[in-house]
C-alpha positions as CSV (number, residue, x, y, z in Angstrom):
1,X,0.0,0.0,0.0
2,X,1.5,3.6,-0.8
3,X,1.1,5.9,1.9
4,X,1.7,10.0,2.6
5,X,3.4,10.5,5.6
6,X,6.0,12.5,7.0
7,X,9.7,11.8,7.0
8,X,11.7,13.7,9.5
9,X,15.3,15.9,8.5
10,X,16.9,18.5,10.6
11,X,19.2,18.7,12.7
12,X,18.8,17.6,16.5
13,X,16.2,19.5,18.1
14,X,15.4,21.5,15.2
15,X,12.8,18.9,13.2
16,X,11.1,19.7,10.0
17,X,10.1,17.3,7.8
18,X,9.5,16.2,4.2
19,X,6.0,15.1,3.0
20,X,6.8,11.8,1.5
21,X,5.0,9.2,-0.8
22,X,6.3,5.9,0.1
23,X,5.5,2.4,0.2
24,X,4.1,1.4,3.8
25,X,6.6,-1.3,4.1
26,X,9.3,0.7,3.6
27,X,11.4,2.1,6.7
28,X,10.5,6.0,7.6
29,X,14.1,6.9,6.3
30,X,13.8,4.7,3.6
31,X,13.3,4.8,0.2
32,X,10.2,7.1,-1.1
33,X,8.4,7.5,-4.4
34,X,8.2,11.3,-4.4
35,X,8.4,14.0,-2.5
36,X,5.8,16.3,-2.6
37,X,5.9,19.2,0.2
38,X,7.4,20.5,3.3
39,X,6.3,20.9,6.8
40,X,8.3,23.2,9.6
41,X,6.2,23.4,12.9
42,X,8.8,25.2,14.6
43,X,8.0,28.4,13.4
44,X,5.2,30.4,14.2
45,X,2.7,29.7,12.2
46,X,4.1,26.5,11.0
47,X,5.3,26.4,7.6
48,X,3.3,23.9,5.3
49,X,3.9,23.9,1.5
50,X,2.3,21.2,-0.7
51,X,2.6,20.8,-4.3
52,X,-1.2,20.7,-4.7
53,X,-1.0,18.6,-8.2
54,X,1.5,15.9,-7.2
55,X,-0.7,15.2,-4.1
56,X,-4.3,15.1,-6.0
57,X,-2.7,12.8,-8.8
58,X,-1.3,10.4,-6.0
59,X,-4.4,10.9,-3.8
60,X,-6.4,9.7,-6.8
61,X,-3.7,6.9,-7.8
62,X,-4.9,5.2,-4.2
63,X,-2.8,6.7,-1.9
64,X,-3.6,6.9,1.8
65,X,-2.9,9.3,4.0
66,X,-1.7,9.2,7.9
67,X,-3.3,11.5,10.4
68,X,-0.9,13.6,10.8
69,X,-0.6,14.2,6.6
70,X,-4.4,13.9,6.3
71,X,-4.9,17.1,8.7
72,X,-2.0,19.1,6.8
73,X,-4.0,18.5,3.5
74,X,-6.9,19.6,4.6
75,X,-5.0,22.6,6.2
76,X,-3.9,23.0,2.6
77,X,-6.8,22.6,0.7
78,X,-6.0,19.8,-1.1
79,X,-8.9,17.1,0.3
80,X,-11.3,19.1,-0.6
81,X,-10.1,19.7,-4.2
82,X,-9.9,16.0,-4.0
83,X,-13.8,15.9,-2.5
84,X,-15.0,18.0,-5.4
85,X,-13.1,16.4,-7.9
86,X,-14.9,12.8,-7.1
87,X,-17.7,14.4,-7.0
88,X,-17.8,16.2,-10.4
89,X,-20.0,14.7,-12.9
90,X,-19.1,14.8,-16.5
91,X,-21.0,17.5,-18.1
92,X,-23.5,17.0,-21.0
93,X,-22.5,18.4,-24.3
94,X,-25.2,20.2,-26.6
């Protein structure tokens, strides 16, 4: 299963971390997919930055989110582009 989680950088007791697609049996240093954001929550407000079309096209590839990544999306906006993209119906032509 692929999963979007967070994979911790920084040095000692200054975290920030990566937000990662990986496989779920891969280690949390291990080897990812892609990256697609960033995530500081040392400074105030935390920094969150999310490349909005590399995580709808893996979100609607199949991949799940943890709870920690799932509330940063939605932070971000990007579950409820998701939401709304499911939820479009193709248009009739005339």
């Amino acid at each position: 299963m692929v999963k979007i989680r967070l994979r911790r950088v920084g040095a000692t007791k200054q975290p920030s971390y990566r937000i990662v697609v990986a496989d779920s049996r891969a280690p949390q240093g291990g080897r990812v997919l892609e990256t697609i954001g960033f995530y500081n929550p040392l400074t105030e407000p935390a920094t969150v930055k999310i490349d909005e079309a590399k995580a709808l096209a893996w979100l609607q590839k199949g991949a799940q989110p943890t709870d920690v990544t799932a509330k940063l999306l939605k932070q971000a906006g990007v579950l409820e582009k998701l939401a709304q993209l499911k939820g479009q119906s193709p248009q009739p032509k005339e």
